[in-house]
N, C-alpha and C positions, 0 to 999 in steps of 0.2 A: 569945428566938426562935431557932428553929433554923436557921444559917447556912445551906442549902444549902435552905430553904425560900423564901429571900428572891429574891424576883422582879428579876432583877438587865437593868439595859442598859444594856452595853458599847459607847462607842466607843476608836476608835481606825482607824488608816491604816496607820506599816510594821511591818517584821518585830517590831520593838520593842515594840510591842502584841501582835499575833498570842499571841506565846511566852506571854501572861499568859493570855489567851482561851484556848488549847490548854489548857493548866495548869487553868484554872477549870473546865471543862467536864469533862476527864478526869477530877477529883475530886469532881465529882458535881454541882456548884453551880448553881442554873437559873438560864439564861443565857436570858429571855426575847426578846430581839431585839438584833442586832447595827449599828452606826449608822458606817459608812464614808464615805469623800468618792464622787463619781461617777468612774464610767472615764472614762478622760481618753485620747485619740489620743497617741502617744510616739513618737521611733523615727525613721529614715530610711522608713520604709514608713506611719508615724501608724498601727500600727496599735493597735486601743483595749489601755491598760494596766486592770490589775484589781491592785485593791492588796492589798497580804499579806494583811492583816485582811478583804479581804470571800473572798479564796481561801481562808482557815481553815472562815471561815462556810460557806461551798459544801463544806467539805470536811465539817463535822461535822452539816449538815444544819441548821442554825440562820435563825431568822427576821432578813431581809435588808432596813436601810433604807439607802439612799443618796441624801439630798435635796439639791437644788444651794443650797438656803437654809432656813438653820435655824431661822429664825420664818415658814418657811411653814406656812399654817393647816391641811395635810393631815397634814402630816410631824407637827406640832404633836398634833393629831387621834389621831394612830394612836399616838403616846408614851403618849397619855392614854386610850387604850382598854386598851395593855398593864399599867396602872397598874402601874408600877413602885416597888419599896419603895428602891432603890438604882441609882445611877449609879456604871460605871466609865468611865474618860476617861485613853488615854494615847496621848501623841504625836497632837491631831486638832488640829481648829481650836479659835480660841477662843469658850464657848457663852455663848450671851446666856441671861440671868438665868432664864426662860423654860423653857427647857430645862434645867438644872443647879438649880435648886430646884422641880423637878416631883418626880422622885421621894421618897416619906415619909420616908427615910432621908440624904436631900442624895448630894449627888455628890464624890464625892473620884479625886483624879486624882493618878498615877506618876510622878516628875520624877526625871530621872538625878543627881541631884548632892545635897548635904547642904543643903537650904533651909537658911538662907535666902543662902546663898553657891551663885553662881551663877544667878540666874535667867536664865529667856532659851530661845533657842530650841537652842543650842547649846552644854550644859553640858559633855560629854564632849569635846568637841573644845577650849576652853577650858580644861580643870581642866591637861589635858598641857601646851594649850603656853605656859600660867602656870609649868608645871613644877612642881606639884601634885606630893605624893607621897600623899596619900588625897584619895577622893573617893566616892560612896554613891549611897544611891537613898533618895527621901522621897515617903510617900504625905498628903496634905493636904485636907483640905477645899476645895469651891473657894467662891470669892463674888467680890467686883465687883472685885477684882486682880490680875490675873496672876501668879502663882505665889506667894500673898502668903496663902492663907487658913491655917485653922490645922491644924498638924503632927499625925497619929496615928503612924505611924511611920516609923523611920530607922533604916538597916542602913547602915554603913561598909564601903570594900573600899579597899585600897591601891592604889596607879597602881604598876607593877614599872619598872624601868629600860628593861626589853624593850618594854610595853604599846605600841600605836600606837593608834588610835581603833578598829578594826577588834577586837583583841583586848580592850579595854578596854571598846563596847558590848557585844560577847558577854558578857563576863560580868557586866556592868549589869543586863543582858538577863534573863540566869536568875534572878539573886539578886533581881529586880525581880517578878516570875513570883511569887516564896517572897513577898515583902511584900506583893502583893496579896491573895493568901489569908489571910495574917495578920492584915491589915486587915478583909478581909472577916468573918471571926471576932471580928476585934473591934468591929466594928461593932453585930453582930446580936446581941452580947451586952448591947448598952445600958449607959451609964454612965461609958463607958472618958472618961479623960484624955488633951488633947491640950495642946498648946504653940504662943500664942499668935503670930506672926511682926508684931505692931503695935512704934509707938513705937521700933522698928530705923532707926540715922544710916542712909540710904541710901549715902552720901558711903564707909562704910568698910566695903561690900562689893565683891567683885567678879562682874562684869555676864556675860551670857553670850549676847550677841548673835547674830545669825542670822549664818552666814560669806560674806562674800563675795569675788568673784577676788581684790582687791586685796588683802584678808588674808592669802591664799596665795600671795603673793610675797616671796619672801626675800630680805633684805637682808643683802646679806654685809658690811655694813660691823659687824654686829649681834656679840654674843661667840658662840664656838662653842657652847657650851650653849643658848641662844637657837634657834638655827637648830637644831638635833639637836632640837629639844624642839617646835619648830616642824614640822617634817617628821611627827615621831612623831603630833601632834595632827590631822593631815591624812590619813596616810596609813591605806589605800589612797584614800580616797575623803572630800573632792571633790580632795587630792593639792596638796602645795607645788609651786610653779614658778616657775623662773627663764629670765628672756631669754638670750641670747644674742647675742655679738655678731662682727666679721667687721672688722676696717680701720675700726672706730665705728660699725659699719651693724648695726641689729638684723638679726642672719639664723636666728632660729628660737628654741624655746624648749623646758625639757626640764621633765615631772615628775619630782619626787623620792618614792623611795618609802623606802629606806634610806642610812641613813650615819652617818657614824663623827666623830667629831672627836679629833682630835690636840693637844695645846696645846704651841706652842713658840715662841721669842723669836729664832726666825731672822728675817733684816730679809727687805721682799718688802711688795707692797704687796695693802692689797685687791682681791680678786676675781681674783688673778693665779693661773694654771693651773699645777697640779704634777702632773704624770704620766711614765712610762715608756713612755706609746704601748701598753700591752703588758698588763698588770696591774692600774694602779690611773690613778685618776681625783683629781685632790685638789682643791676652793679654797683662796683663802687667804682665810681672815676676819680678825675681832677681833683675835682671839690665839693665833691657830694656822691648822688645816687641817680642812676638811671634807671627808672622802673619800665621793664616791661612789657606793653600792655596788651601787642597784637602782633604775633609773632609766627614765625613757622619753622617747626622740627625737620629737617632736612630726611626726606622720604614719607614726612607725613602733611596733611594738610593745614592751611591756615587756622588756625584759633585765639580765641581772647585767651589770657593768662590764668585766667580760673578755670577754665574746661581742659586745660592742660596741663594743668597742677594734680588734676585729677588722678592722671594717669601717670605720672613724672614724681614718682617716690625718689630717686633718689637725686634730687635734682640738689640738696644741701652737701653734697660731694662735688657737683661739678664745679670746673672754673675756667673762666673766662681768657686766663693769663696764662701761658704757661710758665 
């Protein structure tokens, strides 16, 4: 059958979807309806959010479902009037059986990372601050697992020394976009060979759980690679943070957005502050120094380490450790 005949519906939520949706449609492929979560109230104001993937749809004129439950008998109803030959699914919720073996062709869904290493809801933020130096994008089958069905394809991409989550989804992002159409080709071609993800020791994989604050606390008792590698997996966004402290007293805390580490065998103890006042910013970790470089004062904006030195006279007081 010919690809671009196949009656296809998409979900998905952020930008991470969108980029594949864009991709599909611009190459001609019929996207018969689009399947996002509902606007949700966000914001100091609540006013209603609309998410990437349903702002694609509105942009490209595409048919629009947004149900607040997915074994609702309407929602259910209208899947099954658009009879779909294929389901795409990246970055949404998880589908009950229901919906993901409706359409003739099953549904396979976009996962950031090399199944069956890393599953979870947070591969890319995981793979760096493992300290990963490759990590990929895999398109799967789905059925009654979580990121468990079976593999059609697998593209590799290197982590750089530079990458932070930010730079490292982007280009998930696009290379993700190429394997869905891949996929879809190979799908419509019938026949194709995938690779089973059964009978895998759970025990000697690594997990890739959803993040939460406490995982974005860095521990500077940690080695400086840890922490650089920690920072890098975070940043820009949801961002490493460290308290702060004042005579033992928490008084404030900072994200990290860059920084450096130094390794050296000067004595000095954890979390103890090395700066110029002037220049630079350092901790002391492990086994060495964690500089600094791009940071931000909780209630004030992001800055480089020298425009905030500026104004942070007494920054050779504070510390890091309590």
């Amino acid at each position: 059958m010919n690809a671009k005949d196949l009656r296809i519906v998409f979900m998905g939520t952020p930008e991470f979807a969108s980029t594949s949706l864009r991709r599909l449609v611009d190459e001609g492929y019929n996207i018969v309806a689009v399947v996002t979560t509902p606007d949700k109230p966000a914001g100091r104001g609540q006013k209603m959010h609309l998410s990437d993937v349903k702002l694609t749809a509105l942009d490209l004129g595409l048919t629009l479902l947004q149900p607040e439950k997915l074994r609702d008998e309407e929602f259910l109803a209208a899947l099954r009037a658009l009879q779909p030959d294929l389901g795409i699914v990246i970055a949404f919720r998880m589908l009950p059986e229901v919906v993901w073996a409706m359409p003739r062709l099953g549904t396979f869904n976009l996962h950031a990372s090399l199944l069956p290493e890393y599953r979870g809801a947070a591969p890319i933020n995981w793979a760096i601050i493992n300290g990963e130096t490759r990590t990929g994008v895999t398109t799967f089958l789905l059925n009654h697992e979580i990121d468990k069905g079976a593999i059609i394809e697998q593209e590799a991409v290197d982590i750089l020394a530079e990458d932070n989550i930010g730079t490292l989804y982007d280009k998930l992002m696009n290379i993700g976009s190429e394997l869905v159409v891949r996929t879809v080709e190979k799908v419509a071609s019938g026949g194709y060979a995938t690779i089973e993800q059964m009978h895998i020791d759970e025990a000697t994989l690594k997990p890739a759980p959803k993040i939460f604050k406490d995982d974005c606390k860095v521990d500077w008792s940690r080695s400086g690679r840890d922490i650089v590698n920690l920072v890098r997996g975070l940043a820009p966004y949801p961002a490493a943070w460290t308290p702060i402290y004042r005579e033992g007293e928490e008084c404030g805390s900072i994200k990290l957005f860059g920084v450096r580490f130094e390794a050296d065998n000067k004595t000095g103890s954890v979390g103890e502050v090395v700066t110029d006042m002037r220049t630079y910013l350092g901790v002391r970790c492990y086994d060495g120094v964690i500089y600094l470089d791009d940071l931000q004062l909780a209630g004030k904006r992001r800055m480089a380490i020298k425009e905030l030195l500026l104004g942070w006279r007494d920054v050779n007081v504070v510390e890091f450790v309590k």
